[in-house]
Rosetta silent file (secondary structure, phi, psi, omega in degrees, C-alpha in Angstrom):
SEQUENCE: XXXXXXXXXXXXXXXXXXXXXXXXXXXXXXXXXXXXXXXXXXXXXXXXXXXXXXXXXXXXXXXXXXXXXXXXXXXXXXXXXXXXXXXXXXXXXXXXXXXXXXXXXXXXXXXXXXXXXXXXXXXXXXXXXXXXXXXXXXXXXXXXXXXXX
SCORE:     score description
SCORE:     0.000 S_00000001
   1 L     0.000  148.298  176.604  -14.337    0.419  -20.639 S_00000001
   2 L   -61.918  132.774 -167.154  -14.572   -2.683  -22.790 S_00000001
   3 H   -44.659  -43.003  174.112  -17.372   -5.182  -22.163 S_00000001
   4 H   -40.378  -71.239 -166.431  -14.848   -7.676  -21.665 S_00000001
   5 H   -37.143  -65.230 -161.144  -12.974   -5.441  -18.715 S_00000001
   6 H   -35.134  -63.571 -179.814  -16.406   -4.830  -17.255 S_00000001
   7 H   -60.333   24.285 -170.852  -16.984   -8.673  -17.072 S_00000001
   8 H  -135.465  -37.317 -174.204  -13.792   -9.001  -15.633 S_00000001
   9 H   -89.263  -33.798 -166.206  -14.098   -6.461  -13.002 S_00000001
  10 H   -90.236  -43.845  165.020  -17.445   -7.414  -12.127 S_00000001
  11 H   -69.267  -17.377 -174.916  -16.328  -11.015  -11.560 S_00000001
  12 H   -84.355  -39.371  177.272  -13.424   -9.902   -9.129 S_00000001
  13 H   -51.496  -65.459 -162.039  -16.171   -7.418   -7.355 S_00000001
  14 H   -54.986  -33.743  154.681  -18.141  -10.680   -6.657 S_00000001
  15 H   -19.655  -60.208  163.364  -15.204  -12.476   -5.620 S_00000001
  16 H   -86.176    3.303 -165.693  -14.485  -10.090   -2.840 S_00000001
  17 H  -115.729  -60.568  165.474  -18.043   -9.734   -1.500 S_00000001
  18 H    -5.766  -87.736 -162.411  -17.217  -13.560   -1.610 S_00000001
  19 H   -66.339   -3.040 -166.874  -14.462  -13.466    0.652 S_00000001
  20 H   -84.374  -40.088  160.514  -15.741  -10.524    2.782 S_00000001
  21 H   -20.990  -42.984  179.944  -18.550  -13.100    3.537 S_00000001
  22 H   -70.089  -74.259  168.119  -16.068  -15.834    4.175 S_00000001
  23 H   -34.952  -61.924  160.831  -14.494  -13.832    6.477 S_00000001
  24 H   -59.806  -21.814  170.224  -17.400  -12.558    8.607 S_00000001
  25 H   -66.089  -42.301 -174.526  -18.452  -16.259    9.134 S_00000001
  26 H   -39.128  -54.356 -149.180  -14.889  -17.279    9.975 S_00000001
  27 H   -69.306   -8.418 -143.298  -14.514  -13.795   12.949 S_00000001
  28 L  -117.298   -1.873  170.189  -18.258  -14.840   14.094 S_00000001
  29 L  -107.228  -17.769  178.363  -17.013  -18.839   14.397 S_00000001
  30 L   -54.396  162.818  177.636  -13.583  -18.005   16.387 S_00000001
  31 L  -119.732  -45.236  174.985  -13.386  -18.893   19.780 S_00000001
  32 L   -64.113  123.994  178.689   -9.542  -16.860   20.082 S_00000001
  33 L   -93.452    2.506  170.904  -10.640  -13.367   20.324 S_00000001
  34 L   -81.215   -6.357  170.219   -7.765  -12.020   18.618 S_00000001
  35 L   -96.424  -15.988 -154.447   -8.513  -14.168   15.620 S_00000001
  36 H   -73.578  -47.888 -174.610  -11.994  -13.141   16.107 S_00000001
  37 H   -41.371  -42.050 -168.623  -10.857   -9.401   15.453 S_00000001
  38 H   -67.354  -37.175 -167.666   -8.279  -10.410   12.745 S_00000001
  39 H   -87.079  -28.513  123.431  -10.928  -12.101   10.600 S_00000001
  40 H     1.373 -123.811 -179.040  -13.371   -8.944   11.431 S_00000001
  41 H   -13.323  -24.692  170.069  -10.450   -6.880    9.790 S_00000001
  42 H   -89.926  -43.719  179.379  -10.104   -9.319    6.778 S_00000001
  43 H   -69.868  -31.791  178.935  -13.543   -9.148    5.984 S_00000001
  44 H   -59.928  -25.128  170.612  -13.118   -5.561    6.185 S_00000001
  45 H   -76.122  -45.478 -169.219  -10.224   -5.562    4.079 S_00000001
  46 H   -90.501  -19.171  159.686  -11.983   -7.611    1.020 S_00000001
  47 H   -54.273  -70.922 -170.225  -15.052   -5.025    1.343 S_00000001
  48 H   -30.874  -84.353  139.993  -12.380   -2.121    0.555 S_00000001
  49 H    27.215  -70.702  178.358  -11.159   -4.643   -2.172 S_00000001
  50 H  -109.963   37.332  154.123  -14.429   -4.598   -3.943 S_00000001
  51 H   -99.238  -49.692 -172.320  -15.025   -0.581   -3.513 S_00000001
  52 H   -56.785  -39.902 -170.074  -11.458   -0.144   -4.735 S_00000001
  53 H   -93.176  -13.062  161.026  -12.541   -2.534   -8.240 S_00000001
  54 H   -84.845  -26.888  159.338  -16.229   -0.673   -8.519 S_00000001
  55 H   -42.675  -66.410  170.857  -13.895    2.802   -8.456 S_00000001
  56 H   -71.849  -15.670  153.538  -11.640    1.596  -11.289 S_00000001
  57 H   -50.821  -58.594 -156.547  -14.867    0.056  -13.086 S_00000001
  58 H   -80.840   -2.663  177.858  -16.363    3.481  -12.696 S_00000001
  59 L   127.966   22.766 -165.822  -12.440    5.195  -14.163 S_00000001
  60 L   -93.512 -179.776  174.611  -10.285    5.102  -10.945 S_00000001
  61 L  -130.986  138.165  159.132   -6.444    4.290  -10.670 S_00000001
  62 L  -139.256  144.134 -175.642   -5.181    2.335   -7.884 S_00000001
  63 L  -129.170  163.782 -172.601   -1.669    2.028   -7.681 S_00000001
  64 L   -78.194  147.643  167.899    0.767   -0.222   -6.437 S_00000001
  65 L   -81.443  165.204 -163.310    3.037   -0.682   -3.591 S_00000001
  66 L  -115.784  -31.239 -178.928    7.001   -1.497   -5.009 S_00000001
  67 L   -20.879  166.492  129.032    7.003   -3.293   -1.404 S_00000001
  68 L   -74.735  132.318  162.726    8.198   -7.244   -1.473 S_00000001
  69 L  -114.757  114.102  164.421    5.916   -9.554    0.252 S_00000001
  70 L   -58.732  121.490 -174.795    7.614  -12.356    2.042 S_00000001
  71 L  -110.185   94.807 -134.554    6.083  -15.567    1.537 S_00000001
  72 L   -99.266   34.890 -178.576    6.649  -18.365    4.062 S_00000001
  73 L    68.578  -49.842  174.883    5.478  -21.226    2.093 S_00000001
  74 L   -38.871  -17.836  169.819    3.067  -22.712    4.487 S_00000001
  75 L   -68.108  -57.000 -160.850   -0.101  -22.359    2.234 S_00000001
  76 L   -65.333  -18.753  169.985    1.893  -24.082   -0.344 S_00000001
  77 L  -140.843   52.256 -152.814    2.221  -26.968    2.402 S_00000001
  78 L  -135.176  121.210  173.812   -0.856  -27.516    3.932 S_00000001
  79 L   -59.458  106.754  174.680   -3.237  -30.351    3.508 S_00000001
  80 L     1.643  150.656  176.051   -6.927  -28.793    1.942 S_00000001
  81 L  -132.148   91.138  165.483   -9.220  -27.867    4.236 S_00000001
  82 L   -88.663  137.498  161.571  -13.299  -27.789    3.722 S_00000001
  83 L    -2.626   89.194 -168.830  -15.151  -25.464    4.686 S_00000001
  84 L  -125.293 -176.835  178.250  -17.323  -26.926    7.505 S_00000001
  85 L   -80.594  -65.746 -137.270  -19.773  -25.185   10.579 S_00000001
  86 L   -94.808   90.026  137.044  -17.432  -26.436   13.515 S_00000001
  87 L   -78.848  162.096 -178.752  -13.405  -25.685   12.297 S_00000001
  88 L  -109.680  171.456  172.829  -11.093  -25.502   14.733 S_00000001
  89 H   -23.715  -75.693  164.933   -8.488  -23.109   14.660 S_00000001
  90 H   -56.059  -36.873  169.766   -6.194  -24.421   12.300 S_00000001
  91 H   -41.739  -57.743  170.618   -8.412  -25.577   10.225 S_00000001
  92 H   -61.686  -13.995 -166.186   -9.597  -22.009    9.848 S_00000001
  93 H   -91.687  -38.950  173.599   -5.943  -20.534    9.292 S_00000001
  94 H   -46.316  -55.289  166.024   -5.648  -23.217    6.503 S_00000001
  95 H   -84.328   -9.693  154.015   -8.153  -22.076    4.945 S_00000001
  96 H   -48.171  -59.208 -173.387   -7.777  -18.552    5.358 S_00000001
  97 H   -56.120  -54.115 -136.597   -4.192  -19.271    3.829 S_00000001
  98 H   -85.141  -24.119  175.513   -5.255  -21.134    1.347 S_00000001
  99 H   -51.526  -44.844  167.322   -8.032  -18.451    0.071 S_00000001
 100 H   -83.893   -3.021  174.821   -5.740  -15.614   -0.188 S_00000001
 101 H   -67.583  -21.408  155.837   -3.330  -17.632   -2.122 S_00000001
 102 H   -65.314  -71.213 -168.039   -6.120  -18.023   -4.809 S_00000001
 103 H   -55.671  -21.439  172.491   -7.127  -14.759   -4.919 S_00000001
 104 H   -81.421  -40.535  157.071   -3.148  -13.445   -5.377 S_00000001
 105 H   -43.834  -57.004  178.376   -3.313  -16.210   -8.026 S_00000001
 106 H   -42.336 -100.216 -175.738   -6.445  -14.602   -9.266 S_00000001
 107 H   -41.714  -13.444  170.940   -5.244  -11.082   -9.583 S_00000001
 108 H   -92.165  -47.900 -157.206   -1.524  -11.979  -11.185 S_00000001
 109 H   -73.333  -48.461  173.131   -3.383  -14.269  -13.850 S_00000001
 110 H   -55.970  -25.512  171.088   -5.641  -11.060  -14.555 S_00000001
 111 H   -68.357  -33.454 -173.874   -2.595   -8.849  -14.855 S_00000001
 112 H   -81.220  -47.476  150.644   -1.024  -10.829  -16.873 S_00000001
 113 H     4.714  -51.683 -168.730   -4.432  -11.448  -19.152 S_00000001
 114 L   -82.105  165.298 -175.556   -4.981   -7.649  -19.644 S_00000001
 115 L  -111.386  -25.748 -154.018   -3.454   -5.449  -22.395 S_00000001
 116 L  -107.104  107.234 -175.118   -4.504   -2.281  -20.478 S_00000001
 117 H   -44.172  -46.702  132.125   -1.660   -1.045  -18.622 S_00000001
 118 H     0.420  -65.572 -155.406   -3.831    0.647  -15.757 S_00000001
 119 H   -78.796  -34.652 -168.691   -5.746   -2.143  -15.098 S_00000001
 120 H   -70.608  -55.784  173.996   -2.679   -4.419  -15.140 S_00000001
 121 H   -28.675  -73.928 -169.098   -1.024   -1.696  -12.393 S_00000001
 122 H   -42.871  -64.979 -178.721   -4.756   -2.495  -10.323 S_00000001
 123 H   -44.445  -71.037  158.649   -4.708   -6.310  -10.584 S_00000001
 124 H   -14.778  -61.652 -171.946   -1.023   -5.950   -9.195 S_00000001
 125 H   -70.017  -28.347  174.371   -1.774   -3.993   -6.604 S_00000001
 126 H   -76.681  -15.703 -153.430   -4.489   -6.510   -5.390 S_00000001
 127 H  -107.718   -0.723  164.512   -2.836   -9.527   -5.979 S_00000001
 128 H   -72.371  -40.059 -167.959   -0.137   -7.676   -3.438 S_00000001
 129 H   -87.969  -24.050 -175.538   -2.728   -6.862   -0.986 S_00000001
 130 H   -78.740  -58.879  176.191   -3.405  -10.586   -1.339 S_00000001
 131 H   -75.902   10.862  174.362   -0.255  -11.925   -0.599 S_00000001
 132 H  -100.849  -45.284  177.060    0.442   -9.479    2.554 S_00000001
 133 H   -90.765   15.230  157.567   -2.971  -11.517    3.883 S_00000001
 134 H   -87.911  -68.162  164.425   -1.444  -14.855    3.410 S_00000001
 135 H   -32.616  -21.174  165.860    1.262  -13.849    5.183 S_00000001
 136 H   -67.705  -70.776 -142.353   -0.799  -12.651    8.293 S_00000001
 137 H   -90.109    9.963  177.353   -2.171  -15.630    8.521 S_00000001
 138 L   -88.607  -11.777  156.002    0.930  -18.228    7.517 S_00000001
 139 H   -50.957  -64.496  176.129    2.399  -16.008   10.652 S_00000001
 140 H   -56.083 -124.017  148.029   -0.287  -16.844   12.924 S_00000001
 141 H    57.626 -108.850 -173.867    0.224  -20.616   11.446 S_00000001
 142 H   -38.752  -22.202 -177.082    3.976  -20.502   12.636 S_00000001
 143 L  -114.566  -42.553  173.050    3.512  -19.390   15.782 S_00000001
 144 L   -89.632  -28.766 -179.293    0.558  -20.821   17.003 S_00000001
 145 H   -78.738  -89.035 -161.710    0.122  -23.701   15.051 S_00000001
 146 H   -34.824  -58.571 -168.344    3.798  -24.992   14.211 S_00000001
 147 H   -68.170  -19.408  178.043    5.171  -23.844   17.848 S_00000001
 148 H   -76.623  -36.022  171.719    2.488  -25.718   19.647 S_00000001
 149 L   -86.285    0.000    0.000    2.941  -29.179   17.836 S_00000001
């Protein structure tokens, strides 16, 4: 692979060891234990994430779902959130939302970026996988946030 790819791949690995990080603070700050689990399961999801992008580093294929992902907006209309020790609940779903909506923004702008038809299939498939967990949590959002106020 091309130095470039490498450096490209290698920034997306750290990315996800990012967010798996993110993620384990988030389940280990809930108070809801069903958020506690979900964000558990999210970090666990962005570890896979960067094993799936050290596989195609090392020559792997990952291929894409054809699926649709519905996208309910709500990231897209949500005041910033930072990162702080005490969030509450919403706080955390904001920024949960707003995180995978970067990273599927991440992973489209590398697909489009690349020449190498593979790679562009992988970044797809991630930036899919991205926008299925924005949609968890702009769910969660709607129903607990939205229906309560």
């Amino acid at each position: 692979m091309p130095d470039e790819v490498d450096d490209i791949l290698d920034f997306a690995i750290d990315r996800e060891q990012e967010a798996h990080e993110f993620y384990t603070r988030l389940a280990g700050q809930a108070t809801r234990p069903g958020m506690r689990q979900t964000f558990a399961d999210f970090a666990q999801e962005e570890l896979n994430h960067k094993h799936k992008l050290k596989a195609i580093k090392a020559g792997g294929k990952l291929l894409r779902s054809r699926e649709r992902v519905q996208d309910l907006g709500i990231a897209h209309h949500t005041v910033d959130v930072e990162p702080g020790r005490e969030l509450g609940y919403q706080e955390a779903l904001i920024l949960a939302m707003k995180r995978e909506q970067a990273s599927q923004r991440l992973y489209t702008d590398l697909a489009a970026a690349t020449e190498d038809a593979e790679l562009r299939e992988a970044f797809l498939a991630l930036a899919q996988e991205e926008a299925k967990h924005k949609l968890r949590f702009e769910t969660e959002y709607d129903e607990v946030v939205l229906q309560e106020n």
